[in-house]
C-alpha positions in Angstrom: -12.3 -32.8 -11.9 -15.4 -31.1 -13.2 -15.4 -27.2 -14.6 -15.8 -25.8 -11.0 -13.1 -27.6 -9.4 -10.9 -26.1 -11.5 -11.8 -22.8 -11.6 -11.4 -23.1 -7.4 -8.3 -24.7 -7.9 -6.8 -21.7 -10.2 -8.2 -19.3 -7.7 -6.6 -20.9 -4.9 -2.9 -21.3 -6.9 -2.8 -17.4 -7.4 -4.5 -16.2 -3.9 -1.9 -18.4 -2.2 0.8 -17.0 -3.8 -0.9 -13.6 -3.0 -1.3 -14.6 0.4 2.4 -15.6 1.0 3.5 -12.3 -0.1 1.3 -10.1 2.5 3.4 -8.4 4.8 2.5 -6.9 8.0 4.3 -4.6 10.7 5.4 -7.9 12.8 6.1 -10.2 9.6 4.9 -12.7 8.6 2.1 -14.7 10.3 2.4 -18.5 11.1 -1.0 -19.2 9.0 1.6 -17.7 6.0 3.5 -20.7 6.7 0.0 -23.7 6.6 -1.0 -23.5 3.0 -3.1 -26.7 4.0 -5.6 -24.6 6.3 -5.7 -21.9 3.8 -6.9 -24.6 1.0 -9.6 -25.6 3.5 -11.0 -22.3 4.5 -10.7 -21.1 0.7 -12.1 -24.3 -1.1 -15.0 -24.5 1.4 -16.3 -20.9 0.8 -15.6 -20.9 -3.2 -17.7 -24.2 -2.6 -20.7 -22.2 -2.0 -20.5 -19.8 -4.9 -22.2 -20.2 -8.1 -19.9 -21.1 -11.0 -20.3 -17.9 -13.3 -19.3 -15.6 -9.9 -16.3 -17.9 -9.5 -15.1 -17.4 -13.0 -15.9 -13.7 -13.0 -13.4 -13.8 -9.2 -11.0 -15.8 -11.5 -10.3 -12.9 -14.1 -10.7 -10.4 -11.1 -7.4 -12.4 -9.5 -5.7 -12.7 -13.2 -6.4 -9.1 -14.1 -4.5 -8.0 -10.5 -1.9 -10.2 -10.7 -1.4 -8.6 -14.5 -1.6 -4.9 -13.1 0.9 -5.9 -10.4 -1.6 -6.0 -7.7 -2.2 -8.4 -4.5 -5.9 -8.6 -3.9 -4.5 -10.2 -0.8 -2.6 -7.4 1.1 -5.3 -4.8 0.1 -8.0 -7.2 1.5 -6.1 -7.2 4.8 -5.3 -3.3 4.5 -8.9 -2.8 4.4 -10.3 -4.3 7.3 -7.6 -1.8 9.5 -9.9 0.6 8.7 -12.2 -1.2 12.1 -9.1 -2.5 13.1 -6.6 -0.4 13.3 -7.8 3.1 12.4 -4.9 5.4 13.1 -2.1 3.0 11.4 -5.1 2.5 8.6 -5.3 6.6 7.6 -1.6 6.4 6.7 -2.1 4.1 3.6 -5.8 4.4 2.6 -5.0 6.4 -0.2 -2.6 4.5 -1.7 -5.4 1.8 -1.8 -8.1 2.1 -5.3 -10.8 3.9 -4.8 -14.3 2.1 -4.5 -16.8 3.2 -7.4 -19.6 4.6 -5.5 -22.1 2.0 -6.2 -19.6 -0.8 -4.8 -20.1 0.1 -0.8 -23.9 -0.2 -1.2 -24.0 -3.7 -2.8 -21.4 -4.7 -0.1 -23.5 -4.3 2.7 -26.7 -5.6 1.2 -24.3 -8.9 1.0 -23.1 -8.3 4.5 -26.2 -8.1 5.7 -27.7 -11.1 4.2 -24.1 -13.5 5.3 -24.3 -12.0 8.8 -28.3 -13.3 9.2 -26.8 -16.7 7.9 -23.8 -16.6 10.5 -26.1 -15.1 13.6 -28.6 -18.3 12.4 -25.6 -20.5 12.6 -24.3 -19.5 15.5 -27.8 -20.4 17.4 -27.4 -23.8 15.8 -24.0 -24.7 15.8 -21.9 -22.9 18.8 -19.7 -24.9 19.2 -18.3 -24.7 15.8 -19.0 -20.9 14.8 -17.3 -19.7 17.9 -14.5 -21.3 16.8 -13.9 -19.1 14.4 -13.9 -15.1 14.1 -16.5 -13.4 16.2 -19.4 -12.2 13.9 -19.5 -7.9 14.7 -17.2 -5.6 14.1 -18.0 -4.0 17.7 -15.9 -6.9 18.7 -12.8 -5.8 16.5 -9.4 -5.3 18.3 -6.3 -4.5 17.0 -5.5 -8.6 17.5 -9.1 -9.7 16.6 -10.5 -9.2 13.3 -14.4 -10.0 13.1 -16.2 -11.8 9.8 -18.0 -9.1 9.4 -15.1 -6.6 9.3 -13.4 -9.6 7.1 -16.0 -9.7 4.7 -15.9 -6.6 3.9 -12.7 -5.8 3.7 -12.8 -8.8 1.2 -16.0 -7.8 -1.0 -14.3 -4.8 -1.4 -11.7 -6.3 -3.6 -14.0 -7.8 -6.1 -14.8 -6.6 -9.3 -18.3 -4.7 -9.4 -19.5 -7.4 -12.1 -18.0 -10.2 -9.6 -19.7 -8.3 -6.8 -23.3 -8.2 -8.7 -22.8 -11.8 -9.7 -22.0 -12.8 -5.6 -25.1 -10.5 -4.7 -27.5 -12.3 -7.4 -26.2 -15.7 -6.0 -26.6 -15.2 -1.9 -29.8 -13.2 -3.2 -31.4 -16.5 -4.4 -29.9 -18.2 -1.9 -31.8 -16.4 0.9 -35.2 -16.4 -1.9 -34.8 -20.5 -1.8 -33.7 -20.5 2.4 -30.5 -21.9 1.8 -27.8 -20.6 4.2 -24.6 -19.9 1.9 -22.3 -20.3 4.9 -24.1 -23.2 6.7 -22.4 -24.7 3.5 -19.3 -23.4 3.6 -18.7 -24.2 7.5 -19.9 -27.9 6.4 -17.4 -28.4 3.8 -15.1 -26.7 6.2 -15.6 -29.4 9.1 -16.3 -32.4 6.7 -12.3 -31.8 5.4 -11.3 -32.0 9.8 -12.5 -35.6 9.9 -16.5 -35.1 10.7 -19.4 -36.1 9.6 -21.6 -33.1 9.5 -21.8 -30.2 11.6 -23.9 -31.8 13.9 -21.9 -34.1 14.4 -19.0 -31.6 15.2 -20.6 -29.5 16.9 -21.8 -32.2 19.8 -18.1 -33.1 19.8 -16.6 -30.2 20.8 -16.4 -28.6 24.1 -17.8 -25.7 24.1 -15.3 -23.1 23.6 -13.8 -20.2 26.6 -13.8 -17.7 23.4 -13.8 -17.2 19.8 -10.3 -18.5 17.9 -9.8 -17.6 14.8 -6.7 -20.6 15.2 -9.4 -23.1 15.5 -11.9 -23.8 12.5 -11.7 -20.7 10.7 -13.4 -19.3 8.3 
């Protein structure tokens, strides 16, 4: 196991024990209960971070878990601000207020993962639309979009974790590499397939997004 692997691996020990303890209005969720799908969908996005962002998430995770906080539940608390707005103005201040620099960095990293997703999409339907849908114009109280996801996530981070994730998709985009074309092909490699090429002339094409399916 090399220096990155590990660092993933100790992320993905104290999110999943964040992640168990998340607790909703109707309980807990059956993906609460599959800690093999979350390793997937976690390890397959750290996969496409840089190594010093990882480390910097790392300390983000140990520091909360110190302070008595799950990064998880506010993550999740977050995105009911598209969500669910009404049941969302009941608890946002009991959330930690985002220094004021933090919302601008997260969208200059939405934007540039949504161009990668919208790319992906054209490429791969098959596979994205098994997951969330990409807009948050498509967010329901039962449907939660990546892009309301990310930022609900992003917004957890650290602002040296979020400068360091920034720099990294930055050069990404510089170089052409698509961040989450590598994600979602670590993602379907671990289902059995050979590439996303592969996987995406496999499946059928899907009725609708499902987030049950291959999720990211």
């Amino acid at each position: 196991m090399n220096r990155k692997d590990e660092i993933i691996s100790k992320i993905l020990e104290i999110e999943w024990k964040m992640f168990e303890k998340v607790s909703s209005i109707d309980g807990n969720a059956a993906c609460q209960e599959d800690p093999e799908t979350f390793r997937i969908m976690r390890t397959s996005q750290a996969m496409s971070w840089s190594e010093v962002a990882l480390e910097s998430y790392l300390r983000d995770l140990e520091m909360a878990h110190e302070d008595g906080r799950n990064l998880m539940t506010e993550k999740y608390a977050r995105m009911m601000a598209s969500t669910s707005p009404l049941e969302f103005a009941k608890f946002v201040h009991s959330l930690p207020p985002l220094a004021p620099e933090v919302p601008p960095l997260i969208e200059k990293i939405v934007t540039i993962i949504l161009k990668w997703e919208e790319d992906l999409l054209r490429e791969f339907p098959n596979v994205v639309k098994r997951g969330r849908p990409l807009h948050s114009s498509e967010d329901s109280a039962n449907v939660t979009s990546l892009e309301t996801y990310l930022r609900g996530e992003l917004a957890t981070y650290s602002r040296r974790t979020l400068e360091l994730y920034y720099g990294h998709v930055s050069k990404q985009e510089s170089e052409n590499i698509n961040g989450s074309e590598i994600t979602l092909e670590k993602t379907v490699k671990q289902y059995g397939y050979a590439s996303l090429k592969v996987a995406n002339d496999m499946l059928n094409p899907p009725t609708g997004n499902n987030p049950n399916g291959l999720r990211r």
